[in-house]
C-alpha positions in Angstrom: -8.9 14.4 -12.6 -9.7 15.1 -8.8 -12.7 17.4 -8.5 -11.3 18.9 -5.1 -7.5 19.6 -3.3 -6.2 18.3 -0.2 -3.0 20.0 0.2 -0.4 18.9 3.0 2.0 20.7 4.3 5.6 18.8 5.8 8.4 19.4 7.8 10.7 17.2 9.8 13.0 19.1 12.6 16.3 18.0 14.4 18.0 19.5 17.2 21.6 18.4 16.4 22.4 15.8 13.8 21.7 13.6 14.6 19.1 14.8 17.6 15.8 14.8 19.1 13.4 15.4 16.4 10.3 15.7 15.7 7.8 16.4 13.2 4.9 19.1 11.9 2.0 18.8 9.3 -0.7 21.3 8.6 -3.9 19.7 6.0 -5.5 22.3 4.4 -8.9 21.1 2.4 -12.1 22.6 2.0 -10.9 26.0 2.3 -9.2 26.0 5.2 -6.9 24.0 8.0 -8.3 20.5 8.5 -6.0 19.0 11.0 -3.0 19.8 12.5 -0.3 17.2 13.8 3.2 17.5 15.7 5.4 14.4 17.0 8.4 13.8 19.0 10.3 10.8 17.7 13.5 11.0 20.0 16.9 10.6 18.8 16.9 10.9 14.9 18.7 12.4 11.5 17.0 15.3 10.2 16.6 13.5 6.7 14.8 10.8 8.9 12.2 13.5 10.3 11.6 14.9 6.9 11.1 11.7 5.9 9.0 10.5 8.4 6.7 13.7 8.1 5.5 12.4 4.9 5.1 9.0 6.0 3.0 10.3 9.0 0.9 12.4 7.1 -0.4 9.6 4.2 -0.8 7.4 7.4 -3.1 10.0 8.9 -4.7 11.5 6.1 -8.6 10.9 5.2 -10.3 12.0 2.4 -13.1 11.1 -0.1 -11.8 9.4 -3.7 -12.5 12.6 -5.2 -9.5 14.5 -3.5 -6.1 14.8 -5.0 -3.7 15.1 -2.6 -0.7 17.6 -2.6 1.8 17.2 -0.3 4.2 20.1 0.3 8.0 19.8 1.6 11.3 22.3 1.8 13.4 19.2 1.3 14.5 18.5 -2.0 15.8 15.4 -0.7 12.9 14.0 0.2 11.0 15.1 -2.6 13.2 14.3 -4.8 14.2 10.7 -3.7 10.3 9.7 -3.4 9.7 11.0 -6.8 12.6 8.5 -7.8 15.0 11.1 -9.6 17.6 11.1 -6.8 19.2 7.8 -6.2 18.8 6.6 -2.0 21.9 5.3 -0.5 21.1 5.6 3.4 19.4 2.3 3.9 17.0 3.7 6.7 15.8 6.3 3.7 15.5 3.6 1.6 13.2 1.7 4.2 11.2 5.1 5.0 10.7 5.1 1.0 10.0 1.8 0.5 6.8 2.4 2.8 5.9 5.9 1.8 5.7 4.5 -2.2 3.1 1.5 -0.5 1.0 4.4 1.2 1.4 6.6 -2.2 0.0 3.6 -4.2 -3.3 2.8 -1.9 -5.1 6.3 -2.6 -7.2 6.3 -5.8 -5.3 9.4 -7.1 -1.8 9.1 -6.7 -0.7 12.2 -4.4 1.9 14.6 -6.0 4.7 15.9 -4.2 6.0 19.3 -4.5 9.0 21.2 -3.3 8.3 24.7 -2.3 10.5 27.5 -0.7 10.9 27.3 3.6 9.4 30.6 3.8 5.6 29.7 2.4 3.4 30.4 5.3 1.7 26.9 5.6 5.4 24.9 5.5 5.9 28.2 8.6 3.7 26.8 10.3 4.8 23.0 10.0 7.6 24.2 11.1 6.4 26.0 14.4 4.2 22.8 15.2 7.4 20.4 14.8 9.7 23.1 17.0 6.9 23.4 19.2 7.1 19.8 20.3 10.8 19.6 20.7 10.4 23.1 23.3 7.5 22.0 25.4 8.4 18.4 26.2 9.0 15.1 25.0 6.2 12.6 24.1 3.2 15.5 23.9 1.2 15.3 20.5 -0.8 18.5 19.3 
């Protein structure tokens, strides 16, 4: 078992459905907040933003072998289709899932993912950063 946590914290938003959408992802390790990221990625599906957040953060994410990774999401959708209990019928999901499960299987402990409620205060926050992007401007990265 991992000595020490690295816990990750998604959320994908849309204005409209489809949008312009963006994403927010908070890592918390060591104690406290490592990095914070936020994304515009134009014209997209909120399921594809929710998606895309976890994608973003295993492609982004650094840590030492002895870390096991938690990632965090509101979307029981996403959770539940990368975990493989809900079947995928939207083939740009599937494609999103297809490359998540190749991230998932390069760390040396696989990362769990976990559902919890919108109203945790580190999801909050994920959700601020992803909003934030979509009200200050198009194409600006925190």
């Amino acid at each position: 078992m991992a000595e020490k946590y690295c816990k990750i914290y998604v959320d994908g938003a849309c204005r409209g459905n489809p949008g312009p959408g963006s994403i927010g992802i908070v890592v918390f390790k060591d104690g406290g907040i490592a990095m914070e990221h936020s994304e515009y990625l134009g014209q997209t599906t909120n399921n594809v933003a929710e998606y895309t957040a976890v994608q973003r953060a295993l492609e982004l994410i650094r840590v030492s072998p002895s870390y096991q990774i938690i990632i965090f999401s509101d979307s029981a959708l996403v959770v539940n289709q990368i975990l493989g209990r809900w079947k995928i019928n939207d083939p740009t999901l599937k494609s999103l899932n297809s490359t998540i499960q190749i991230l998932l299987s390069m760390f040396s402990h696989r990362p769990i993912l976990k559902k919890l409620p919108r109203n945790e205060a580190y999801l909050r926050r994920a959700d601020e950063l992803a909003n934030q992007i979509l009200d200050y401007g198009r194409g600006y990265n925190l």
